[in-house]
C-alpha positions as CSV (number, residue, x, y, z in Angstrom):
1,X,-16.7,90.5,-28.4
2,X,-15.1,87.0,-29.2
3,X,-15.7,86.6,-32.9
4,X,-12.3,87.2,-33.7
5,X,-10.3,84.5,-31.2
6,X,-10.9,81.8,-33.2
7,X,-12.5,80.8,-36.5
8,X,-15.0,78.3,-36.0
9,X,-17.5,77.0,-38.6
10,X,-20.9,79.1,-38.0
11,X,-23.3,76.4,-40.0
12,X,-22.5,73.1,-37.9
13,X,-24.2,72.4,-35.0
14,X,-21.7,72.9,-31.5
15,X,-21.4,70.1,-28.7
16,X,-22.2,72.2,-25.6
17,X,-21.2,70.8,-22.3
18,X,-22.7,72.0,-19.0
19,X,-20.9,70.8,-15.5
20,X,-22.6,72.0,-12.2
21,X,-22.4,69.7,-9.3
22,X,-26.0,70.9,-8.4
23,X,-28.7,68.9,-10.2
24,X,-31.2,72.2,-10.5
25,X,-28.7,74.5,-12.0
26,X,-27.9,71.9,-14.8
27,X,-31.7,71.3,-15.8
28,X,-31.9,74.9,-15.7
29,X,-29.3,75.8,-17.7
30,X,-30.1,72.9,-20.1
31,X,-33.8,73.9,-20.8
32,X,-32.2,77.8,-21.5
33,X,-29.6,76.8,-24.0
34,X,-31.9,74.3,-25.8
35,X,-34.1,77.2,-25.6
36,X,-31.7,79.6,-27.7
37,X,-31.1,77.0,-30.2
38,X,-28.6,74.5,-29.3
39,X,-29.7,71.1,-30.1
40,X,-27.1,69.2,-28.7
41,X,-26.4,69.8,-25.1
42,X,-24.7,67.6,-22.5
43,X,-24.5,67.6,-18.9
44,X,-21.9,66.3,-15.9
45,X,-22.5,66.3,-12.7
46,X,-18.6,67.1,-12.0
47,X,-15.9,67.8,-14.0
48,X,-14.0,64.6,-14.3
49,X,-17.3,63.1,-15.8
50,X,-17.1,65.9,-18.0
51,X,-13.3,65.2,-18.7
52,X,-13.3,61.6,-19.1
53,X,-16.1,62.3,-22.1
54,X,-14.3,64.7,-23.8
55,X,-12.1,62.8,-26.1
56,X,-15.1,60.4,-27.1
57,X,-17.4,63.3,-27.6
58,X,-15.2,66.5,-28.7
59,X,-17.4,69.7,-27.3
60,X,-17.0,72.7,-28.7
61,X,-18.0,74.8,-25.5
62,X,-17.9,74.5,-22.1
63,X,-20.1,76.0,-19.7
64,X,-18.5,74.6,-16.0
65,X,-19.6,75.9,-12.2
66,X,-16.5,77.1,-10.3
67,X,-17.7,76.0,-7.0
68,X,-17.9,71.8,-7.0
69,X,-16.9,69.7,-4.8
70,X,-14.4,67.4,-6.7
71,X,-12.7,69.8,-8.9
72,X,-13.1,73.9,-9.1
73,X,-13.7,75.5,-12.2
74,X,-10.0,77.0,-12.0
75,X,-8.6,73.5,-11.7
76,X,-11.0,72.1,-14.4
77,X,-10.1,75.0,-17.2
78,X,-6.4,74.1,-16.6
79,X,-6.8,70.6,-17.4
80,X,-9.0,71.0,-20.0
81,X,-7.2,74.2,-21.4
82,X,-3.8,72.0,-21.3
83,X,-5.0,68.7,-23.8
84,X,-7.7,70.6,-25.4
85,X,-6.7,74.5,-26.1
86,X,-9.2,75.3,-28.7
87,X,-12.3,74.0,-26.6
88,X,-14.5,77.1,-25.5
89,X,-15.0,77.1,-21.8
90,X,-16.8,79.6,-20.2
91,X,-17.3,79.8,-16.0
92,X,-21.0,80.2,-13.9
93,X,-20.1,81.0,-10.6
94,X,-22.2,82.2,-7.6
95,X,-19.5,84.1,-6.2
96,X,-19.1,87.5,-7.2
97,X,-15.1,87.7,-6.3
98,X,-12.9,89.7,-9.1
99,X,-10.3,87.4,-7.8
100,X,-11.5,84.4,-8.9
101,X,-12.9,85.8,-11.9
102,X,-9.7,87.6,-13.2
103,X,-8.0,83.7,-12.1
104,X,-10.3,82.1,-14.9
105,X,-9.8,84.4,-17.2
106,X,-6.2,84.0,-17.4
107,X,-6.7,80.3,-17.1
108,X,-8.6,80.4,-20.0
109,X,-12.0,81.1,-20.3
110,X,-13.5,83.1,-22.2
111,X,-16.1,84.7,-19.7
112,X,-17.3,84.5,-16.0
113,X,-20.7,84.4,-15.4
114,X,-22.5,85.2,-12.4
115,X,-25.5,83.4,-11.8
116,X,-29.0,85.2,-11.4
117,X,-26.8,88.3,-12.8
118,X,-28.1,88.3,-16.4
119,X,-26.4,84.7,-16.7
120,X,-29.1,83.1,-19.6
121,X,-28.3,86.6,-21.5
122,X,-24.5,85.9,-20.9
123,X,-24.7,82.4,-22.0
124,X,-26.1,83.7,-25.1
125,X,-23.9,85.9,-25.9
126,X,-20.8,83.3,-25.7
127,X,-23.2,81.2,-27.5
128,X,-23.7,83.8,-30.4
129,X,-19.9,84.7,-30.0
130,X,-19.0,81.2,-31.7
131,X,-22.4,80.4,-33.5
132,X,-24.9,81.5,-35.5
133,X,-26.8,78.7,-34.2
134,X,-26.1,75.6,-32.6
């Protein structure tokens, strides 16, 4: 679906970067994406934490919540998106709103994902999109 947007490097291992401002999503998303292979995988309780790393530490993909209390996914994809355009970014939401999912799409990301909708298959597939393995 994505292998043609950009042309990343298939044999390095990816940064991956999870932000959820809810402490059980993040270890649950961790343990999944660890779990298909990714070896080096970050997490942020919100996304200026996330932001403020992201010169230092250069991800490669970005898995962010929309819903937090600080900053929303929207507003965290066009910050992100502006400074650092070739950085994957991918939403998990809870809501199940076209809107808001059309919104981050044109903003930049590659995918919305609902969560408890298939989400750890999504995640792989974005995953597999850009890696062969992380």
């Amino acid at each position: 679906m994505f292998e043609n947007l950009f042309n990343y490097d298939k044999s390095k291992a990816y940064k991956i970067f999870l932000v959820d401002d809810d402490y059980f999503s993040l270890t649950f998303y961790k343990h999944h994406v660890k779990k298909i292979g990714c070896s080096y995988v970050k997490t942020f309780s919100n996304g200026q934490e996330c932001i403020n790393t992201i010169e230092e530490e250069q991800p490669d993909i970005i898995f962010c919540d929309y819903e937090m209390e600080e900053m929303n996914g929207l507003e965290f994809i066009k910050i992100v998106k502006d400074k650092y355009p070739n950085i994957i970014i991918a939403i998990l939401s809870g809501h199940d709103n076209i809107y808001i999912a059309a919104d981050s799409i044109k903003s930049g990301a590659v995918e919305y994902i609902m969560k408890g909708n298939k989400d750890i298959e999504k995640i792989r597939k974005v995953l597999t999109a850009y890696t062969t393995a992380c």
